[in-house]
C-alpha positions as CSV (number, residue, x, y, z in Angstrom):
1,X,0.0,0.0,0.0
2,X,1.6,3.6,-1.2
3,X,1.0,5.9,1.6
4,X,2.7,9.7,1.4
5,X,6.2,10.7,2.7
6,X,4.9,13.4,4.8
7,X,2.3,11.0,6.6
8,X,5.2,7.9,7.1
9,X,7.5,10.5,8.4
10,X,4.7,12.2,11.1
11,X,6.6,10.6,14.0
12,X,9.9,10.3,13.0
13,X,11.0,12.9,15.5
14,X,9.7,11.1,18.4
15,X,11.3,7.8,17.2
16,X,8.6,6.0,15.3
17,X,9.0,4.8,12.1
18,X,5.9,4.2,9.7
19,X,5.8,0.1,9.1
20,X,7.8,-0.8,11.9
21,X,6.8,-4.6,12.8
22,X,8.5,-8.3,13.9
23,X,8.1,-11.0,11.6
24,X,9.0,-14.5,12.1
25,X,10.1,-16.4,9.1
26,X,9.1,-20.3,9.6
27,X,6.1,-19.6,11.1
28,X,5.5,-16.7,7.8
29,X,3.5,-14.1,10.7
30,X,4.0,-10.6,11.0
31,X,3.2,-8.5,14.3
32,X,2.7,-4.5,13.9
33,X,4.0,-3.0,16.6
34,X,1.2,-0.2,18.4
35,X,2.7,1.6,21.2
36,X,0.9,1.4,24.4
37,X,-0.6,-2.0,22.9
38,X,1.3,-4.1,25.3
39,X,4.1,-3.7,22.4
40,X,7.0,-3.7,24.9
41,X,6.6,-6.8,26.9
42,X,5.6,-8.1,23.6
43,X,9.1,-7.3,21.5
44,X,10.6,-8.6,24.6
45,X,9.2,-11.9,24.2
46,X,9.7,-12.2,19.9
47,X,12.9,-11.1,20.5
48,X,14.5,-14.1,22.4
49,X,12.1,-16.5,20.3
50,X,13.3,-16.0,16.3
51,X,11.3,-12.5,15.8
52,X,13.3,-10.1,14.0
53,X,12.9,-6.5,13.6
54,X,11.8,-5.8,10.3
55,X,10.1,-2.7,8.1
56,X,7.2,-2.4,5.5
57,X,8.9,-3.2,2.2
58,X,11.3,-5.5,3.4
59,X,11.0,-9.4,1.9
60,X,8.8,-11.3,3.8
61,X,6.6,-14.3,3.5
62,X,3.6,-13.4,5.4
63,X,0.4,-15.6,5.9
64,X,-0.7,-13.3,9.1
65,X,-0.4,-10.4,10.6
66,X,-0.9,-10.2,14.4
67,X,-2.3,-6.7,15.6
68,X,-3.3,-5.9,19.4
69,X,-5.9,-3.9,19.9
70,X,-6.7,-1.8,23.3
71,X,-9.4,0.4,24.8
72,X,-9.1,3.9,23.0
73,X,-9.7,6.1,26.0
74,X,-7.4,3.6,28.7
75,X,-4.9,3.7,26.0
76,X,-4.9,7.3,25.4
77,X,-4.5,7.7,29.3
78,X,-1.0,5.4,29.7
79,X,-0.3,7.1,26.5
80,X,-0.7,11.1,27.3
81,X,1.3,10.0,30.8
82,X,3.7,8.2,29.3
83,X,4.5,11.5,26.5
84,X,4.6,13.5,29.7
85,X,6.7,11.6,31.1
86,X,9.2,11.3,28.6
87,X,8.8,14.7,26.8
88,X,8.0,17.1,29.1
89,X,9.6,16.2,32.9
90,X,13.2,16.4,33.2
91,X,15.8,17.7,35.6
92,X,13.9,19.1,38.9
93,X,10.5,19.2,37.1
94,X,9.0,15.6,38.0
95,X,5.1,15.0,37.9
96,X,4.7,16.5,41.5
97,X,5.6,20.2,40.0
98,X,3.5,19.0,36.9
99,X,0.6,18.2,39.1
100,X,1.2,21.4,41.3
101,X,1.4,23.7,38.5
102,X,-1.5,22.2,36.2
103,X,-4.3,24.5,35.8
104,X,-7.7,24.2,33.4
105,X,-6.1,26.3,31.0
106,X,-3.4,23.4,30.8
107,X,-5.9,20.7,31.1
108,X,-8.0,22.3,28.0
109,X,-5.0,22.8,25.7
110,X,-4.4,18.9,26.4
111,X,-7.8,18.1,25.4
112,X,-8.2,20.6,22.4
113,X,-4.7,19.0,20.7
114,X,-5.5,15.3,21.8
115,X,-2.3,13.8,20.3
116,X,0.7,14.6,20.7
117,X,3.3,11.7,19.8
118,X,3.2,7.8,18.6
119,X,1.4,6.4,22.3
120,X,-1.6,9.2,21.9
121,X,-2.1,8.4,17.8
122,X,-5.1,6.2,16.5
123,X,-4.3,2.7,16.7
124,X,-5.7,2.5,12.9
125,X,-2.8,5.2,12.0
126,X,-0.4,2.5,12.5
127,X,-2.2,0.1,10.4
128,X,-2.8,2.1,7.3
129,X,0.3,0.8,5.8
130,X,-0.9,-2.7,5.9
131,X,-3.0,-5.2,4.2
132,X,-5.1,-6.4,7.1
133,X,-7.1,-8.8,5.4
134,X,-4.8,-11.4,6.5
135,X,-4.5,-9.8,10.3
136,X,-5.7,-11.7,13.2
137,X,-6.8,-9.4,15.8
138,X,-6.5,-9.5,20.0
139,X,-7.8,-7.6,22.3
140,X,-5.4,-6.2,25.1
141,X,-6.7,-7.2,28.3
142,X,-6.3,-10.1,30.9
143,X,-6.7,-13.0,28.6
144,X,-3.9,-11.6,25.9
145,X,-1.7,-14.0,27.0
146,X,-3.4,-16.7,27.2
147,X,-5.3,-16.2,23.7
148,X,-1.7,-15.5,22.4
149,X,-0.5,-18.8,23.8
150,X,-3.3,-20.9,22.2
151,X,-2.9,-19.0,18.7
152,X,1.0,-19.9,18.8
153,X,0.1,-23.4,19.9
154,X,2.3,-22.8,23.3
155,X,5.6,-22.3,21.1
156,X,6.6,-18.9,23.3
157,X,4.9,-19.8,26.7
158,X,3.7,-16.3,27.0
159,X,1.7,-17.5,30.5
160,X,4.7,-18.2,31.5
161,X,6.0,-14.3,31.3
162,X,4.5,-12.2,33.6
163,X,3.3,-9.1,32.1
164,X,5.5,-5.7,33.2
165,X,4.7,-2.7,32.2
166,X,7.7,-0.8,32.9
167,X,6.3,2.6,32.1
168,X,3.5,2.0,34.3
169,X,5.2,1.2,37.2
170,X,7.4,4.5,37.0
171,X,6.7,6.9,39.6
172,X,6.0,9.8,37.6
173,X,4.2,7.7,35.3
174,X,1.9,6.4,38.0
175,X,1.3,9.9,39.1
176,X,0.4,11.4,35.9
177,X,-1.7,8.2,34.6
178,X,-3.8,8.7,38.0
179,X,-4.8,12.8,37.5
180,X,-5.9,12.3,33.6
181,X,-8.2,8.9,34.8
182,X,-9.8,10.8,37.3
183,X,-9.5,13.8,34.8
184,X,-10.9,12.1,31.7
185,X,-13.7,10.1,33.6
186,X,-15.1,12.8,36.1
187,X,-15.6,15.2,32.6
188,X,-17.7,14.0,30.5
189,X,-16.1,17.1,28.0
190,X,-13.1,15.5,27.9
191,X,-14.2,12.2,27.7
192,X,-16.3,13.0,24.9
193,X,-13.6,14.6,23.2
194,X,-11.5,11.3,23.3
195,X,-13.7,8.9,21.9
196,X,-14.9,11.6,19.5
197,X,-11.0,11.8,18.0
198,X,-11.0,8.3,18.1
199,X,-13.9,7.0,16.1
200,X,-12.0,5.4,13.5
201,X,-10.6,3.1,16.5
202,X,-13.9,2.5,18.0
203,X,-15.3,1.3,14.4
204,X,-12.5,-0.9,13.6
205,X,-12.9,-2.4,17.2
206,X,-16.4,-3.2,16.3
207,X,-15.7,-4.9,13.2
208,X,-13.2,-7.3,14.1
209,X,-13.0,-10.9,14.9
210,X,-10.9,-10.8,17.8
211,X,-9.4,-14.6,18.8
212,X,-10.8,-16.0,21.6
213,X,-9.2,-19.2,22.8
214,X,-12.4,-19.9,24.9
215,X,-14.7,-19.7,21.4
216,X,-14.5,-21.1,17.8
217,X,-12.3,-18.4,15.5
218,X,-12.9,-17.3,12.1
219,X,-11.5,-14.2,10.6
220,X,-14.6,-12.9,9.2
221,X,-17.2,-11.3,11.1
């Protein structure tokens, strides 16, 4: 699929590169990689088990792609913290001066601008580059691992690897991921304003098959 420059470039400067993915040659499946999809504990895992990095374009064999799927408006939350966190604290301003010094004229430019790097994009930006009508799609959410495990017939014991989520368990993180939940679901403004931006998520949610290891799978709906 041809896609523009200027859109594969969009996040460049915050280190994403349109078409990123994994792809694991003798079993000919592809994963996309979505931030704040559970993609680092999962690049961990493929890394160690014959996943290599690899890039739209590049030669590969594919039969499937794998793409995780999350709540838009829990994702956006892990995600705006996460930016936060990475972009705008440093030296002696942690989230404790962000938290004393936020204000609603802070809070509403948040919410006006919506996104603001790769882990507060639509999950269907990611995918644009791709021909998904191979994809087999899983929800992010207590039973990842185990539906992961049962698609992958047990090959990378993915039960057997506790999930961490290293950025959630970061202090300023924590902190920051707490004020925009009670933020986002105490105004039903803002909240609106999320799931408004991310329609396009919302409707490919609701037209997927996700796999379910406790039901029968087909990838039509």
């Amino acid at each position: 699929m041809i896609v523009h420059p200027l859109r594969n470039n969009y996040w460049t400067r915050r280190g994403y590169v349109t078409g990123t993915c994994m792809y694991h040659s003798e079993l000919k499946q592809c994963y996309i990689n979505i931030p704040k999809n559970a993609s680092s504990f999962l690049r961990e895992v493929f890394k160690d088990t014959g996943w290599k990095h690899m890039h739209l374009g590049m030669t590969m064999d594919i039969e499937n792609y794998i793409v995780i799927l999350r709540d838009p408006v829990e994702r956006w939350i892990t995600g705006i913290a996460q930016h936060i966190t990475t972009n705008i604290l440093g030296e002696n301003f942690g989230s404790t001066h962000y938290l004393e010094q936020s204000n609603e004229l802070v809070d509403r430019l948040i919410f006006d601008q919506i996104v603001f790097d790769d882990h507060t994009e639509q999950q269907s930006w990611f995918l644009e580059p791709f021909d998904l009508k191979d994809g087999v799609f899983f929800y992010c959410d207590a039973n990842l691992n185990q539906n992961l495990d049962s698609y992958f017939d047990y090959k990378f014991k993915f039960a057997n690897r506790p999930y961490v989520n290293t950025s959630a368990s970061q202090f300023d993180n924590q902190n920051l991921v707490a004020y925009f939940k009670k933020l986002v679901y105490n105004n039903k403004t803002y909240y609106n304003r999320i799931k408004s931006y991310f329609l396009r998520d919302y409707d490919l949610i609701n037209s997927v098959n996700f796999y379910d290891s406790r039901q029968s799978y087909s990838q039509t709906k």
